[in-house]
C-alpha positions as CSV (number, residue, x, y, z in Angstrom):
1,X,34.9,86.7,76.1
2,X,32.3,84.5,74.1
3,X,33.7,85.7,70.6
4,X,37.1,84.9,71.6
5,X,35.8,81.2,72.7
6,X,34.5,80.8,69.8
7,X,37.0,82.5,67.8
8,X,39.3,79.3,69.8
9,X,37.1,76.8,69.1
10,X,36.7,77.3,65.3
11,X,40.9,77.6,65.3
12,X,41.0,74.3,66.9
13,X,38.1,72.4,64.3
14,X,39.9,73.8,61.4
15,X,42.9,72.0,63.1
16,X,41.9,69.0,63.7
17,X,39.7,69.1,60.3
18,X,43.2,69.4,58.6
19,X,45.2,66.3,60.3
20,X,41.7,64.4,59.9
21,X,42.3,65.0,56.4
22,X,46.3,65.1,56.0
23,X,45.9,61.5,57.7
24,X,42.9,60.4,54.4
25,X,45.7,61.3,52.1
26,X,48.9,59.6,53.3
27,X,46.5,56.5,54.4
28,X,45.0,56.7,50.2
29,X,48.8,57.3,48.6
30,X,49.9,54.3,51.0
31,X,47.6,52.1,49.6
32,X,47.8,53.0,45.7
33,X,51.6,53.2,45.8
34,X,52.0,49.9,47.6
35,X,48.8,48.3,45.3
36,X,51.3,49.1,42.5
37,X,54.2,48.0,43.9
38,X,52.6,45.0,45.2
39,X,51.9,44.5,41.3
40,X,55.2,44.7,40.5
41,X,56.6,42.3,42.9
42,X,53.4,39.8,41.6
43,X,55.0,40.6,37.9
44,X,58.9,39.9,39.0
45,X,57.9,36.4,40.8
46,X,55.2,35.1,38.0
47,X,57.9,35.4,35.3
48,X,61.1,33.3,35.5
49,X,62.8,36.1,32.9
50,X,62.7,38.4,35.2
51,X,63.9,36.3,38.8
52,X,66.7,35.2,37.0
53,X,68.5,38.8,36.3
54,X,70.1,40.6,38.5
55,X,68.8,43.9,37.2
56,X,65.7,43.3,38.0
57,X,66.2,41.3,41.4
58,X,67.8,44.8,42.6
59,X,64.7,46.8,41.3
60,X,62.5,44.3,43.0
61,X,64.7,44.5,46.1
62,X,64.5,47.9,45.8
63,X,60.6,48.0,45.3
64,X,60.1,45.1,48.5
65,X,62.6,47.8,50.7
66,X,60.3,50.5,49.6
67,X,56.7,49.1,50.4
68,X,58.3,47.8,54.0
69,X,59.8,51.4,54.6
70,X,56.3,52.8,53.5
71,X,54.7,51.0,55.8
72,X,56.8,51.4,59.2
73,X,56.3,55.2,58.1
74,X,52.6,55.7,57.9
75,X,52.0,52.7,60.8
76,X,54.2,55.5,63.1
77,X,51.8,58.8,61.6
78,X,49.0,57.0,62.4
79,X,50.0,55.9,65.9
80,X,51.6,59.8,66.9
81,X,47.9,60.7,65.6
82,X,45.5,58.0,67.4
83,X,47.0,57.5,70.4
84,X,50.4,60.2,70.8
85,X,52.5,58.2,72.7
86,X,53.5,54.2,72.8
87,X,55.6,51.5,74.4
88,X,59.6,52.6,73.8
89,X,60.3,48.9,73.3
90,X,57.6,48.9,70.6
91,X,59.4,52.1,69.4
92,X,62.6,50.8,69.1
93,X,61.7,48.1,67.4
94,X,59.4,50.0,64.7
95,X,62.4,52.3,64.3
96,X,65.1,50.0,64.1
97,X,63.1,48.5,60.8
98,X,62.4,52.2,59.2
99,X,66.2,53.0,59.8
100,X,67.3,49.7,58.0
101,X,65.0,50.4,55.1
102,X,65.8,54.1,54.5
103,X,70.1,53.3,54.6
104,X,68.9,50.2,52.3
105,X,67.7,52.3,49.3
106,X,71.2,54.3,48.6
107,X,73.3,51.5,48.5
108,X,70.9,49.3,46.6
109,X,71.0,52.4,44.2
110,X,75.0,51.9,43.9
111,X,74.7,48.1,43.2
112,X,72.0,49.0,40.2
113,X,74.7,51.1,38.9
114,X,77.1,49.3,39.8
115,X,75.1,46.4,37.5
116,X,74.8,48.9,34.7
117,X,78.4,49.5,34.3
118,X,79.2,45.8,34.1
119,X,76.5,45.2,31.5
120,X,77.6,48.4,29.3
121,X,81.4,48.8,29.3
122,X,82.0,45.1,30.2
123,X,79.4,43.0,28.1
124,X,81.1,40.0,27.3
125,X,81.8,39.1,31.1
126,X,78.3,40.2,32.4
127,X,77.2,37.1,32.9
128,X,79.7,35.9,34.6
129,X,80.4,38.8,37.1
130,X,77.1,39.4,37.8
131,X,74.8,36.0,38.6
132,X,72.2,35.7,41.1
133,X,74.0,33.8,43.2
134,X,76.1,37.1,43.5
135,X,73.1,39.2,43.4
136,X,71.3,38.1,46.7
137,X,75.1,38.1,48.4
138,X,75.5,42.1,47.5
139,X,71.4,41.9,48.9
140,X,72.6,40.6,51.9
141,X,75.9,42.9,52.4
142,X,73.3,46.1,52.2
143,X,71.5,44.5,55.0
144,X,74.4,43.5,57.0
145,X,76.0,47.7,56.3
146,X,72.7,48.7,57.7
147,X,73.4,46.8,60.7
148,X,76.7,47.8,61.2
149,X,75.2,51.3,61.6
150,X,72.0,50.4,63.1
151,X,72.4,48.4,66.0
152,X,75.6,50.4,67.6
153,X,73.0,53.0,68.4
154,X,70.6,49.9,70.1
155,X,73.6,48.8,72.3
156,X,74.5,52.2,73.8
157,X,70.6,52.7,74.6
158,X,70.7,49.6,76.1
159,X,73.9,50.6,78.0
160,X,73.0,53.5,78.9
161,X,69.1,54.2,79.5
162,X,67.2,52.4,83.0
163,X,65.1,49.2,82.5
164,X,62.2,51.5,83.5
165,X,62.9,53.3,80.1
166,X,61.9,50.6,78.3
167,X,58.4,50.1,79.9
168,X,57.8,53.8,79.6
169,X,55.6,55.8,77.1
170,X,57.0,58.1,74.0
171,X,56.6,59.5,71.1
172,X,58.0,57.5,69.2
173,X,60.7,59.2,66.8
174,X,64.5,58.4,66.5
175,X,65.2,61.6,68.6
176,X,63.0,60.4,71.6
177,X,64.4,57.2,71.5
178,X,67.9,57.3,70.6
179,X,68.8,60.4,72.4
180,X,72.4,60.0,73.4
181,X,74.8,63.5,72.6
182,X,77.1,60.3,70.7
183,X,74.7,59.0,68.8
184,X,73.9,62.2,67.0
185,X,77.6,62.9,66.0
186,X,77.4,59.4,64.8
187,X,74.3,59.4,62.8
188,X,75.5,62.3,61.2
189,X,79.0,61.3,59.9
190,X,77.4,57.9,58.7
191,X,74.9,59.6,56.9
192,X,77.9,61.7,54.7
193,X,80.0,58.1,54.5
194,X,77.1,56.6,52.4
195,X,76.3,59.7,50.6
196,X,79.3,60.3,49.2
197,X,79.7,56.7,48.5
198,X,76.8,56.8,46.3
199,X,77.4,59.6,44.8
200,X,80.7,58.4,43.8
201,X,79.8,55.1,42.7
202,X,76.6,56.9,40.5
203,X,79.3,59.9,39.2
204,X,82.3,57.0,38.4
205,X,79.9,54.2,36.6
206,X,77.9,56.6,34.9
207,X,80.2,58.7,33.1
208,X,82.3,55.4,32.8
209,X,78.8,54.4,30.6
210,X,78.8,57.5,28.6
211,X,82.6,57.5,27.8
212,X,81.8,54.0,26.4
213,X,78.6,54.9,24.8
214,X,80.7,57.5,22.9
215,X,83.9,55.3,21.9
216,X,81.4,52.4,20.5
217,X,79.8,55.1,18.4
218,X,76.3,54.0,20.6
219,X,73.4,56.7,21.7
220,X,74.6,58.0,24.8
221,X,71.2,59.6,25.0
222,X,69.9,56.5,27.0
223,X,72.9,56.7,29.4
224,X,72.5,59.8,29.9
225,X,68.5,59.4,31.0
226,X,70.1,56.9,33.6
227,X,72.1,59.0,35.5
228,X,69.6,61.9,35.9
229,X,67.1,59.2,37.0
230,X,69.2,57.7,39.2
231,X,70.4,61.1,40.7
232,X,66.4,62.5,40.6
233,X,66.3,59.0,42.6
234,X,69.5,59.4,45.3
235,X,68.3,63.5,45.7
236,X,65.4,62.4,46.7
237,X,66.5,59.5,49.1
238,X,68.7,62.7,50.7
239,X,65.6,63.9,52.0
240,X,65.3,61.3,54.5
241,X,68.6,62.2,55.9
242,X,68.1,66.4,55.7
243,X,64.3,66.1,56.3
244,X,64.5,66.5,60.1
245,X,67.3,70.0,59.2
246,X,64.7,71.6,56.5
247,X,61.6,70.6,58.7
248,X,63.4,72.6,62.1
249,X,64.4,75.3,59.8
250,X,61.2,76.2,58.4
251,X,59.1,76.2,61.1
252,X,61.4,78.5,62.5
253,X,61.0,81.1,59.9
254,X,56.8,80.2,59.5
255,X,55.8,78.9,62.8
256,X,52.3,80.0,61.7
257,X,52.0,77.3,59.1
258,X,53.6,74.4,61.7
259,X,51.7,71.3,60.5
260,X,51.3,72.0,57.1
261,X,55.2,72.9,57.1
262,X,55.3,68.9,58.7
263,X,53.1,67.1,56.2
264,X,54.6,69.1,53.3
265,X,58.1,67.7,54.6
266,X,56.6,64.3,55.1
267,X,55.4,64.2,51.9
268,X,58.1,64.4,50.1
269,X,60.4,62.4,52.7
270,X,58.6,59.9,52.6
271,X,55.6,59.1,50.2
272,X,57.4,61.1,47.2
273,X,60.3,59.0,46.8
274,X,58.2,55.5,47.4
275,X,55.7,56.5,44.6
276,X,58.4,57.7,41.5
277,X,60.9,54.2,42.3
278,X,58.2,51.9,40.3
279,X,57.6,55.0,37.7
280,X,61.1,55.3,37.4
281,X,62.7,51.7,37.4
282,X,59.4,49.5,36.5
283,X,57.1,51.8,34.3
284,X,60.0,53.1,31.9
285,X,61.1,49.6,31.4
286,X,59.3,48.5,28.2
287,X,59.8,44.6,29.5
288,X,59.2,45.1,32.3
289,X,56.1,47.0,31.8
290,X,54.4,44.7,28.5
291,X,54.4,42.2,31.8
292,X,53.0,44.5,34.3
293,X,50.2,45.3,31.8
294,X,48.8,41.5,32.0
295,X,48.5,42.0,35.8
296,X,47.4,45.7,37.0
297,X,43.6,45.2,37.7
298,X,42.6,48.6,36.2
299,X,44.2,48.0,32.4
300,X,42.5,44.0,32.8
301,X,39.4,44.8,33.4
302,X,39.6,48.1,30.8
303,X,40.8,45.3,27.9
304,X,37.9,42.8,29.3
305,X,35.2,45.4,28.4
306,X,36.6,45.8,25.1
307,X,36.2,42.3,24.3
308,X,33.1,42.3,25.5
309,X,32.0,45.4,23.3
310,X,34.0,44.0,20.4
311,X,31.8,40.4,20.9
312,X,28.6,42.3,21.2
């Protein structure tokens, strides 16, 4: 009786001694993804060449979307873990920002290609088609989409569930919360209408780009770097949407290895996608990134001692 107490007790330290530590790392890769993407955003408003192109006012729309989304996400892991359940109100309202963030970062992937296309196969009327005046309206139409298939599910919850609901305790996750039979069937047929709209829109521009790269005689190398970015990128947003699917699945087949099955999954749902966007888009930008240079704190303070040393 006393070994198998003890045998229990160890079981449960090594548990907790692993969310204790899975919580350290997603609380560590919050704060160096967003310290870089906060760097980025710094770099985009300090320099008018940058806020005054569309290209990069999608990145940095894209990058802004990304740190907000980050941050709903490990603000709800840290709440399921410190206190389990919360207000559903607060719930909602935490969840109704994480949705619009995660359908945000698709179609702001269309418009960048979108943007490409123009600037490749239709140079001479780039400027013209896309300004920033036209820029922060296509900004605004992702929002608004969102909302069009957000805030359906918000109305039949508030249709449907008591007042008491409301004041109650959950934990909080979409499924909890929005747990009409409807609003499944709905979440899941919007989820393959803006799929396969980006996909589309990446397959069309992009191959559009390529063709044109080929007829000028241009390296379509550089084009073709582009779309397998920008798919690597949209793959990866997917996870979001088939997370919950892969997540049920394999704790099915391993129920043994349940939370490490759940932070693997949240991993790459999540913190995965957040920390390549500013590799991808920002890094790998040589403009971009001879700008960045002047403002990450690391490379400063590394060039500062070599002055120094170079004085002395």
């Amino acid at each position: 009786m006393m070994n198998f107490s003890t045998n229990s007790n160890f079981t449960q330290s090594k548990v907790k001694d692993f969310i204790v530590t899975k919580n350290v790392i997603i609380v560590a890769l919050y704060f160096s993804i967003n310290y870089i993407n906060g760097t980025l955003v710094h770099t985009f408003f300090k320099h008018e060449i940058f806020n005054g192109n569309p290209r990069y006012i999608l990145f940095i729309h894209m990058v802004v979307n990304d740190m907000i989304q980050l941050t709903i996400s490990v603000l709800l892991n840290l709440i399921a873990y410190i206190f389990s359940t919360i207000n559903v109100s607060l719930c909602c309202f935490l969840l109704m920002i994480a949705l619009f963030t995660t359908l945000n970062t698709p179609l702001n992937l269309a418009g960048m290609a979108v943007e490409r296309y123009i600037a490749i196969c239709n140079p001479l009327r780039h400027m013209q088609i896309c300004t920033v005046r036209r820029t922060y309206i296509l900004i605004g139409l992702i929002w608004v989409l969102g909302a069009f298939t957000i805030l359906p599910d918000l109305f039949v919850i508030l249709a449907t569930e008591p007042l008491s609901f409301f004041h109650s305790t959950t934990y909080c996750s979409r499924e909890s919360v929005f747990r009409h039979p409807s609003m499944v069937e709905k979440r899941n047929i919007s989820h393959l209408v803006y799929l396969s709209f980006v996909w589309l829109t990446l397959f069309y521009t992009y191959f559009r780009i390529m063709f044109a790269a080929k007829a000028t005689g241009a390296d379509a190398r550089k084009a073709r770097n582009t779309i397998l970015l920008h798919g690597l990128q949209l793959l990866l947003c997917m996870f979001t949407f088939i997370g919950p699917q892969i997540e049920s699945v394999l704790i099915s087949l391993f129920p043994m290895f349940f939370s490490e099955i759940k932070f693997t999954i949240y991993i790459f749902v999540h913190i995965l996608p957040r920390f390549l966007s500013p590799i991808v888009y920002g890094l790998r930008d040589q403009m971009f990134c001879a700008y960045l240079k002047k403002h990450l704190l690391c490379i400063r303070m590394k060039e500062r001692n070599q002055r120094k040393t170079r004085a002395s």
